[in-house]
N, CA, C and O atoms as a Maestro MAE file, in Angstrom:
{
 s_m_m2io_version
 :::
 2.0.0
}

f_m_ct {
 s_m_title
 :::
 protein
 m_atom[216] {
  # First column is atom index #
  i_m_mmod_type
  r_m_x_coord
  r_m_y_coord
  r_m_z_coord
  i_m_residue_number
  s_m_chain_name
  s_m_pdb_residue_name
  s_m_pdb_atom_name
  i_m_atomic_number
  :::
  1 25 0.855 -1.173 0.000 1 A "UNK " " N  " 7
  2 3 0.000 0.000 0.000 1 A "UNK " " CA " 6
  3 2 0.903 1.239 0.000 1 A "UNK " " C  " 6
  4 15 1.774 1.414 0.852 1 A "UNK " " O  " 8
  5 25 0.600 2.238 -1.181 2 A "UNK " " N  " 7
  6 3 1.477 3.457 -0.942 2 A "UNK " " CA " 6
  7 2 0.911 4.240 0.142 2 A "UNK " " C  " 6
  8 15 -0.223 4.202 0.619 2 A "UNK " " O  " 8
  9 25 2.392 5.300 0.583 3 A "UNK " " N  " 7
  10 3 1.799 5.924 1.454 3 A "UNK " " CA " 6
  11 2 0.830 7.339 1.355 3 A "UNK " " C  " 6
  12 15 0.711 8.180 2.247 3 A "UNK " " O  " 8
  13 25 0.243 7.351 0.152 4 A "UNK " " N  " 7
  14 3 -1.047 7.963 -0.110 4 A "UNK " " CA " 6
  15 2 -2.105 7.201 0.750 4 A "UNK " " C  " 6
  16 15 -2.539 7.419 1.882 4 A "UNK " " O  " 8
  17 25 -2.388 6.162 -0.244 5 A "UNK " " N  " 7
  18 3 -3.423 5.203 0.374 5 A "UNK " " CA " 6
  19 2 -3.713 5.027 1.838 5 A "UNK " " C  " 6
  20 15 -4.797 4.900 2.407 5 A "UNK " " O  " 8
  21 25 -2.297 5.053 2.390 6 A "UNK " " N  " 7
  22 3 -2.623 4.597 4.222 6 A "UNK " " CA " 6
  23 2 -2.861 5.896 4.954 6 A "UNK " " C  " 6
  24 15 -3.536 5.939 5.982 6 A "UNK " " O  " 8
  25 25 -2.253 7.029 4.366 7 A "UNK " " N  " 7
  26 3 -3.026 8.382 5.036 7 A "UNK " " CA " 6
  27 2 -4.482 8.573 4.337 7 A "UNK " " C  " 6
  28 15 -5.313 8.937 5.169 7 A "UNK " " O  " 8
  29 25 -4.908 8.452 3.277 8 A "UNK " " N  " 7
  30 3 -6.501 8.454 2.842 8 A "UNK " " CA " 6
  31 2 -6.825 7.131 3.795 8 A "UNK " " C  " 6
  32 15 -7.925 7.358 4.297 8 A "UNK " " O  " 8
  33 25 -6.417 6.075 4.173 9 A "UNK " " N  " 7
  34 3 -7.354 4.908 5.229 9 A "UNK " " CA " 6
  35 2 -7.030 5.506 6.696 9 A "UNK " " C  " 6
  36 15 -7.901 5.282 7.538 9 A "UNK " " O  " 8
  37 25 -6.222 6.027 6.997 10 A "UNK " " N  " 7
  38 3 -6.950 6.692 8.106 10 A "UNK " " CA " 6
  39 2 -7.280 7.613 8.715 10 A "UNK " " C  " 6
  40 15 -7.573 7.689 9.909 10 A "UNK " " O  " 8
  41 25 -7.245 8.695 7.614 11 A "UNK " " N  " 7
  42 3 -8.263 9.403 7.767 11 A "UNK " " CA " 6
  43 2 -9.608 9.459 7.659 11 A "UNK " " C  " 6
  44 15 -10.447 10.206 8.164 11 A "UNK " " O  " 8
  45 25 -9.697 8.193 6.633 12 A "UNK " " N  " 7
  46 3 -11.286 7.532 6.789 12 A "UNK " " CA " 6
  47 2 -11.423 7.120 7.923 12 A "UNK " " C  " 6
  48 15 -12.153 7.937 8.485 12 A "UNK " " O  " 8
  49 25 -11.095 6.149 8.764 13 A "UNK " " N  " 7
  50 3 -10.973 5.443 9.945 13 A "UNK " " CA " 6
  51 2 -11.265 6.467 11.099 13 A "UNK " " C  " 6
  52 15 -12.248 6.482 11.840 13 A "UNK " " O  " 8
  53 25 -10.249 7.273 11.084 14 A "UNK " " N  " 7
  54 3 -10.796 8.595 11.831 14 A "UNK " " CA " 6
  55 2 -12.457 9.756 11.529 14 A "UNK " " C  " 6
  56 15 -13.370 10.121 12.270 14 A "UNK " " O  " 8
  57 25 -12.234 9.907 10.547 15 A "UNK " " N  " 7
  58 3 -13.696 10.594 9.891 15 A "UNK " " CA " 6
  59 2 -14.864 9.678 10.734 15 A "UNK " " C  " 6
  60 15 -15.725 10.135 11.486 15 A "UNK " " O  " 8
  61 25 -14.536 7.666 10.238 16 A "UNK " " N  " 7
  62 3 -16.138 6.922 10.752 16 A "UNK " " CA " 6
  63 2 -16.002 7.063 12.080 16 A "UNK " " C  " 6
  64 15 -17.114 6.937 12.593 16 A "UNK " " O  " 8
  65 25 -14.880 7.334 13.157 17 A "UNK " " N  " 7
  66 3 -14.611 7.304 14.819 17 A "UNK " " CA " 6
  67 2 -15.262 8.345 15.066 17 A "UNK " " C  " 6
  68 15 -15.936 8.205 16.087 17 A "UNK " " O  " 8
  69 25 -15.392 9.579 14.471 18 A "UNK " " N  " 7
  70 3 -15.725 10.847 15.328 18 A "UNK " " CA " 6
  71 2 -17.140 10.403 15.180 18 A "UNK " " C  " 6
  72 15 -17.957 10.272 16.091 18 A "UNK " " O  " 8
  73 25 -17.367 10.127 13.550 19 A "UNK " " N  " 7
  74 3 -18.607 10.713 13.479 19 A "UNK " " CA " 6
  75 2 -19.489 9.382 14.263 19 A "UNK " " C  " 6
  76 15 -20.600 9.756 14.637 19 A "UNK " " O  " 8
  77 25 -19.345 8.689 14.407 20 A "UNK " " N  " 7
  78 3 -19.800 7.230 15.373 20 A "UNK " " CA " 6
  79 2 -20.175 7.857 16.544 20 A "UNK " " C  " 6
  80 15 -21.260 7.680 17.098 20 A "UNK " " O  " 8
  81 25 -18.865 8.944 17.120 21 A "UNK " " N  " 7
  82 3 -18.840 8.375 18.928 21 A "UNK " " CA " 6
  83 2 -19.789 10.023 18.465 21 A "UNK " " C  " 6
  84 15 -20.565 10.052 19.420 21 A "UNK " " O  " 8
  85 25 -20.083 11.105 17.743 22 A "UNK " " N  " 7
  86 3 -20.819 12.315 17.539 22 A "UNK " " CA " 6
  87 2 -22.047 11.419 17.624 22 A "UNK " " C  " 6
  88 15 -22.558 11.628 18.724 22 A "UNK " " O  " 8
  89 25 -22.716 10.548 16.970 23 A "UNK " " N  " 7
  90 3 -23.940 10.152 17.182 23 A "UNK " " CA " 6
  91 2 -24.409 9.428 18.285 23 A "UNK " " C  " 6
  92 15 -25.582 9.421 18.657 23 A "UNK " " O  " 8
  93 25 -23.408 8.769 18.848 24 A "UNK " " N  " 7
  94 3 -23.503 8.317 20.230 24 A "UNK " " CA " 6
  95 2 -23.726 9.269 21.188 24 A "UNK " " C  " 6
  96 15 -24.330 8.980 22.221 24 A "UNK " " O  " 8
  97 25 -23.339 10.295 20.985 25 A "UNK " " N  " 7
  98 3 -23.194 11.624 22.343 25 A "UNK " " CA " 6
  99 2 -24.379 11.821 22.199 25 A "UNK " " C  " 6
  100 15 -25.147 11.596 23.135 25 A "UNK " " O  " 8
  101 25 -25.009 12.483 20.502 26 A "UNK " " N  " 7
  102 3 -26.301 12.724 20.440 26 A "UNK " " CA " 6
  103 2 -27.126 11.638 20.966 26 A "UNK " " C  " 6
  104 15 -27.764 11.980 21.961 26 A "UNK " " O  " 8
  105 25 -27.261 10.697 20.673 27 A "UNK " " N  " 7
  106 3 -28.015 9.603 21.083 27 A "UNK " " CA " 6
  107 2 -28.257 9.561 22.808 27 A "UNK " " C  " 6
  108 15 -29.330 9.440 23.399 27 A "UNK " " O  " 8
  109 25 -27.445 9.646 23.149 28 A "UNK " " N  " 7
  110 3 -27.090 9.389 24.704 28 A "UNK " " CA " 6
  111 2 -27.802 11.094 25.979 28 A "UNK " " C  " 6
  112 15 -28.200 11.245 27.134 28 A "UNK " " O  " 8
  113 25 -27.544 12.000 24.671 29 A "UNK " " N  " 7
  114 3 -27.607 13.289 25.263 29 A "UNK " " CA " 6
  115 2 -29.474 12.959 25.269 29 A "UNK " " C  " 6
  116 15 -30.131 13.121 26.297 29 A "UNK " " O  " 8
  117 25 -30.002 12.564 24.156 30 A "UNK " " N  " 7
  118 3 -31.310 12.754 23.740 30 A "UNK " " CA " 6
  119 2 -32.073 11.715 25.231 30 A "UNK " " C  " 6
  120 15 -33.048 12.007 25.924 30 A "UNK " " O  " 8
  121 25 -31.168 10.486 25.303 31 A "UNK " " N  " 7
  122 3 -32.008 9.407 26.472 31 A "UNK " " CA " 6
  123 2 -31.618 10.177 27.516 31 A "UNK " " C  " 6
  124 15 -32.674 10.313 28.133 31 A "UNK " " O  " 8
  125 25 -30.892 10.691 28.035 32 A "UNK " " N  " 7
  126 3 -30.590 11.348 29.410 32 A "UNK " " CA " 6
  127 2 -31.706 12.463 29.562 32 A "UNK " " C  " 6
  128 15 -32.136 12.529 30.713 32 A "UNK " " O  " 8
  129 25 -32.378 13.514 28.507 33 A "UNK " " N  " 7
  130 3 -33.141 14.548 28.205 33 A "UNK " " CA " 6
  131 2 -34.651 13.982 28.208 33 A "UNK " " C  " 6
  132 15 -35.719 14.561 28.405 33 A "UNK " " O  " 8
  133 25 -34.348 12.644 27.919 34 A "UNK " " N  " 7
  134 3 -36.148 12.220 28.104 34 A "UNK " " CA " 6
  135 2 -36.714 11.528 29.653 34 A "UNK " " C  " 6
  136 15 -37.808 11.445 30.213 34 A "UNK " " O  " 8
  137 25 -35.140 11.054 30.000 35 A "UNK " " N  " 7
  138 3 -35.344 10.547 31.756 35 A "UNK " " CA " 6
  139 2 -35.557 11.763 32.186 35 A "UNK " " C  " 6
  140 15 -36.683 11.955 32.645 35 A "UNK " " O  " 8
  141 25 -34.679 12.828 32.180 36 A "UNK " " N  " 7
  142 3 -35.387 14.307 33.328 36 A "UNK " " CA " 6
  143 2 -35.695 15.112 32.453 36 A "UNK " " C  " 6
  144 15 -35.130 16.197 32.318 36 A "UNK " " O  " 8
  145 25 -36.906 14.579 31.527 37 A "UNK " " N  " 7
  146 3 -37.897 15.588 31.100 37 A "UNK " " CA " 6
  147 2 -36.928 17.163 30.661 37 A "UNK " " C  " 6
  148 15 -37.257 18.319 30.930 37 A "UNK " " O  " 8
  149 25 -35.981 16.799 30.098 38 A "UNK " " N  " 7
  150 3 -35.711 18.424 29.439 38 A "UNK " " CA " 6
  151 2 -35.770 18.400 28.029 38 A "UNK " " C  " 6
  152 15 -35.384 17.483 27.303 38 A "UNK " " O  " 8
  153 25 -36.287 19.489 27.688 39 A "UNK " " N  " 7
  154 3 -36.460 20.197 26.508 39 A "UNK " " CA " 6
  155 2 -37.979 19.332 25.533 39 A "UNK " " C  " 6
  156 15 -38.440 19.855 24.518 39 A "UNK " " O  " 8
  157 25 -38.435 18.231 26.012 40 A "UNK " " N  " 7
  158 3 -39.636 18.170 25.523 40 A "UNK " " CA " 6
  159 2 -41.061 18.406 26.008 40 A "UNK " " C  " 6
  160 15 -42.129 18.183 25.438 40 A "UNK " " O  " 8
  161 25 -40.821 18.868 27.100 41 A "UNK " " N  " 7
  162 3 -42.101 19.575 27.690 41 A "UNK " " CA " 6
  163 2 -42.382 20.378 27.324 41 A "UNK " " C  " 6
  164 15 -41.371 21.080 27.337 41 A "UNK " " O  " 8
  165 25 -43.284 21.007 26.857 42 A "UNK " " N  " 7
  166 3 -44.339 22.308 26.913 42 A "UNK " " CA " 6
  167 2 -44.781 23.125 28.100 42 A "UNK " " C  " 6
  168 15 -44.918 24.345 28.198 42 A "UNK " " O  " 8
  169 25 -44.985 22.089 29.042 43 A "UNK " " N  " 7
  170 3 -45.895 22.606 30.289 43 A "UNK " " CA " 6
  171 2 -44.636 23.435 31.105 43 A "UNK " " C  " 6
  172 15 -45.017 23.841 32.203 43 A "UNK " " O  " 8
  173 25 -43.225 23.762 30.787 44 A "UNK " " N  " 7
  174 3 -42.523 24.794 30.978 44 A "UNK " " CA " 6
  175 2 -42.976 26.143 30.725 44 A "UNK " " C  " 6
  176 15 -43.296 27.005 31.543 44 A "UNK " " O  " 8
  177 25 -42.949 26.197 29.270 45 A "UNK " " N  " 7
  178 3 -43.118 27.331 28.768 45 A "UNK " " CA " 6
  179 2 -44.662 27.630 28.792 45 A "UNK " " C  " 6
  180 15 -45.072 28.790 28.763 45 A "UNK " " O  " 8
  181 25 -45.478 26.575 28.843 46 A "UNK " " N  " 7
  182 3 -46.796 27.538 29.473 46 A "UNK " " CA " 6
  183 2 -47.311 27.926 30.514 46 A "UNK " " C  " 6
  184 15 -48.322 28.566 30.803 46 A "UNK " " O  " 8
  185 25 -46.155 27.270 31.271 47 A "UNK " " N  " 7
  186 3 -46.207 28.198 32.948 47 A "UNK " " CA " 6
  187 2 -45.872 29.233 32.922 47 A "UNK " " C  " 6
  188 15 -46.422 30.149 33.534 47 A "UNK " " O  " 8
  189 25 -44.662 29.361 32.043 48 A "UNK " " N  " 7
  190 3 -43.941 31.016 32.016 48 A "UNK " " CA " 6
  191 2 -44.955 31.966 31.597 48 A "UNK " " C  " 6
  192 15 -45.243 32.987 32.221 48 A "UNK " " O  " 8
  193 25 -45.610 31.489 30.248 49 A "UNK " " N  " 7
  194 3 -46.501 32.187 29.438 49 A "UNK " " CA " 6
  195 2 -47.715 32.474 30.159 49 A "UNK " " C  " 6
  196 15 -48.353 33.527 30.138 49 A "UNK " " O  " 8
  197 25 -48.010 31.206 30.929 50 A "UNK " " N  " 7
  198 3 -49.786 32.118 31.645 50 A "UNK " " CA " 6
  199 2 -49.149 33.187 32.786 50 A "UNK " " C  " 6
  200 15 -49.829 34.196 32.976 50 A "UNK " " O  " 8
  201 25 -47.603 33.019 33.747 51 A "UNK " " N  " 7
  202 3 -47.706 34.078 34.790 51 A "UNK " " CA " 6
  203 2 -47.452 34.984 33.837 51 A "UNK " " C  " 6
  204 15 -48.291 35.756 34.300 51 A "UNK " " O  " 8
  205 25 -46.964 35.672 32.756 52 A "UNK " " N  " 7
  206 3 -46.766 36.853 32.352 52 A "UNK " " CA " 6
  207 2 -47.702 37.498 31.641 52 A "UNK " " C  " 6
  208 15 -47.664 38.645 31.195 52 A "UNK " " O  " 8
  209 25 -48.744 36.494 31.546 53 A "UNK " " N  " 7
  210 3 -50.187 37.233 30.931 53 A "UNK " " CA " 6
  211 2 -50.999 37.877 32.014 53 A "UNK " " C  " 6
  212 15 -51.791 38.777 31.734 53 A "UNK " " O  " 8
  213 25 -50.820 37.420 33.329 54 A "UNK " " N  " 7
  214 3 -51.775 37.442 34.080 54 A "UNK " " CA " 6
  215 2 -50.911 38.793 34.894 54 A "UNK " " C  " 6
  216 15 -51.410 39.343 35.875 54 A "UNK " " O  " 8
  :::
 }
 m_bond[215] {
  # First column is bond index #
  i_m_from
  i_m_to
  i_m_order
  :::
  1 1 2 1
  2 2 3 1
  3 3 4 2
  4 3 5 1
  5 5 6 1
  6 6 7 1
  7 7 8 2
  8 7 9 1
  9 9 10 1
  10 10 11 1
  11 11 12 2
  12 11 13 1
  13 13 14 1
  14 14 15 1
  15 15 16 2
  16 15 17 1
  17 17 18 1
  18 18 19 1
  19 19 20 2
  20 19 21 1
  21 21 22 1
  22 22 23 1
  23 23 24 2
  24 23 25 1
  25 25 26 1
  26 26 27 1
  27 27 28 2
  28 27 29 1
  29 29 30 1
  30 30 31 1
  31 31 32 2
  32 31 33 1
  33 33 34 1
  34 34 35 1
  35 35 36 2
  36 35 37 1
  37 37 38 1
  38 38 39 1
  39 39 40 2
  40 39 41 1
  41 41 42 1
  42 42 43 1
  43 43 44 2
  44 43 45 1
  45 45 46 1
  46 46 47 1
  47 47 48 2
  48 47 49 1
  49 49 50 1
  50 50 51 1
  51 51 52 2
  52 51 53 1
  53 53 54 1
  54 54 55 1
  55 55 56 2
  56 55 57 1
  57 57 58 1
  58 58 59 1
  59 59 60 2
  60 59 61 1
  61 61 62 1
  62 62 63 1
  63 63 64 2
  64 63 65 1
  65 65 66 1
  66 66 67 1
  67 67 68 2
  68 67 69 1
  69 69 70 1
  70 70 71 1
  71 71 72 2
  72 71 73 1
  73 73 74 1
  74 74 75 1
  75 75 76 2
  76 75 77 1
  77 77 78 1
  78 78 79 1
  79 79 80 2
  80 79 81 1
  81 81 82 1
  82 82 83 1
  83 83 84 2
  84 83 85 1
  85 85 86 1
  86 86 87 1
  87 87 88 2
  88 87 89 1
  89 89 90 1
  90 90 91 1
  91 91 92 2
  92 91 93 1
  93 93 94 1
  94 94 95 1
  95 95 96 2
  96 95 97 1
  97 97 98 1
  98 98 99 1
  99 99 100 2
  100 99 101 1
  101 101 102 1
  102 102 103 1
  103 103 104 2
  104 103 105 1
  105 105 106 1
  106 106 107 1
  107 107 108 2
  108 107 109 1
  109 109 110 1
  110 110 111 1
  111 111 112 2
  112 111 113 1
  113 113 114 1
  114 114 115 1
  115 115 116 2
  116 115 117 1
  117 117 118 1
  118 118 119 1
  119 119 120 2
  120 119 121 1
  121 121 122 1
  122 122 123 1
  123 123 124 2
  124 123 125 1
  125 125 126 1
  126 126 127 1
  127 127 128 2
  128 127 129 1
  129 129 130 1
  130 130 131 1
  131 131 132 2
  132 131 133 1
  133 133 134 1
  134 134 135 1
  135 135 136 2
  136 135 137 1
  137 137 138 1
  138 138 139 1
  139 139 140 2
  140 139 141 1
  141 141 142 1
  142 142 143 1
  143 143 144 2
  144 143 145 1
  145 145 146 1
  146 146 147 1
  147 147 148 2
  148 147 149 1
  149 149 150 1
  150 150 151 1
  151 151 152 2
  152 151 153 1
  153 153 154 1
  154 154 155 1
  155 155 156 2
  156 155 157 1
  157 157 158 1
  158 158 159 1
  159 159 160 2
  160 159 161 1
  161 161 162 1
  162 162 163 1
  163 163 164 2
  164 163 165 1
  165 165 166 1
  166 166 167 1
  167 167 168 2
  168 167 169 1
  169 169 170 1
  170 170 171 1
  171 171 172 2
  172 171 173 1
  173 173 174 1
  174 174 175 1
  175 175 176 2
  176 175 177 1
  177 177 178 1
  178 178 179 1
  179 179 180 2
  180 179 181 1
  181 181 182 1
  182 182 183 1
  183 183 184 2
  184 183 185 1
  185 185 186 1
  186 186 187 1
  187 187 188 2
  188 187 189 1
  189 189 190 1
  190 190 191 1
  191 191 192 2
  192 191 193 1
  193 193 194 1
  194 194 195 1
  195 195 196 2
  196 195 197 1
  197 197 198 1
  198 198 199 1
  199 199 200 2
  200 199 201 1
  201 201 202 1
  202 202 203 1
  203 203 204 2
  204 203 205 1
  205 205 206 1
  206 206 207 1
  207 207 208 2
  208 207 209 1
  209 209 210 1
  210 210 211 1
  211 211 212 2
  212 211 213 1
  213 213 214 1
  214 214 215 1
  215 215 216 2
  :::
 }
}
């Protein structure tokens, strides 16, 4: 294998690592956010919204 080839293989190798353990974080960030209820509730922001109407 020239040494073109083995710096284009791992920089592929590297490219599929990040982007793997990037979807894992997302993945992981998203199950941690649905155990303590952040960012898909509503009933946040319509608490905020009815005290500032009232």
């Amino acid at each position: 294998m020239s040494e073109v080839a083995t710096v284009a293989v791992g920089w592929g190798v590297t490219a599929v690592a990040v982007a793997s353990y990037a979807l894992w974080v997302l993945l992981r960030g998203r199950t941690i956010g649905q155990e303590l209820d952040i960012g898909g509730s509503s009933s946040m922001l319509s608490d905020k919204d009815s005290t500032t109407d009232q």
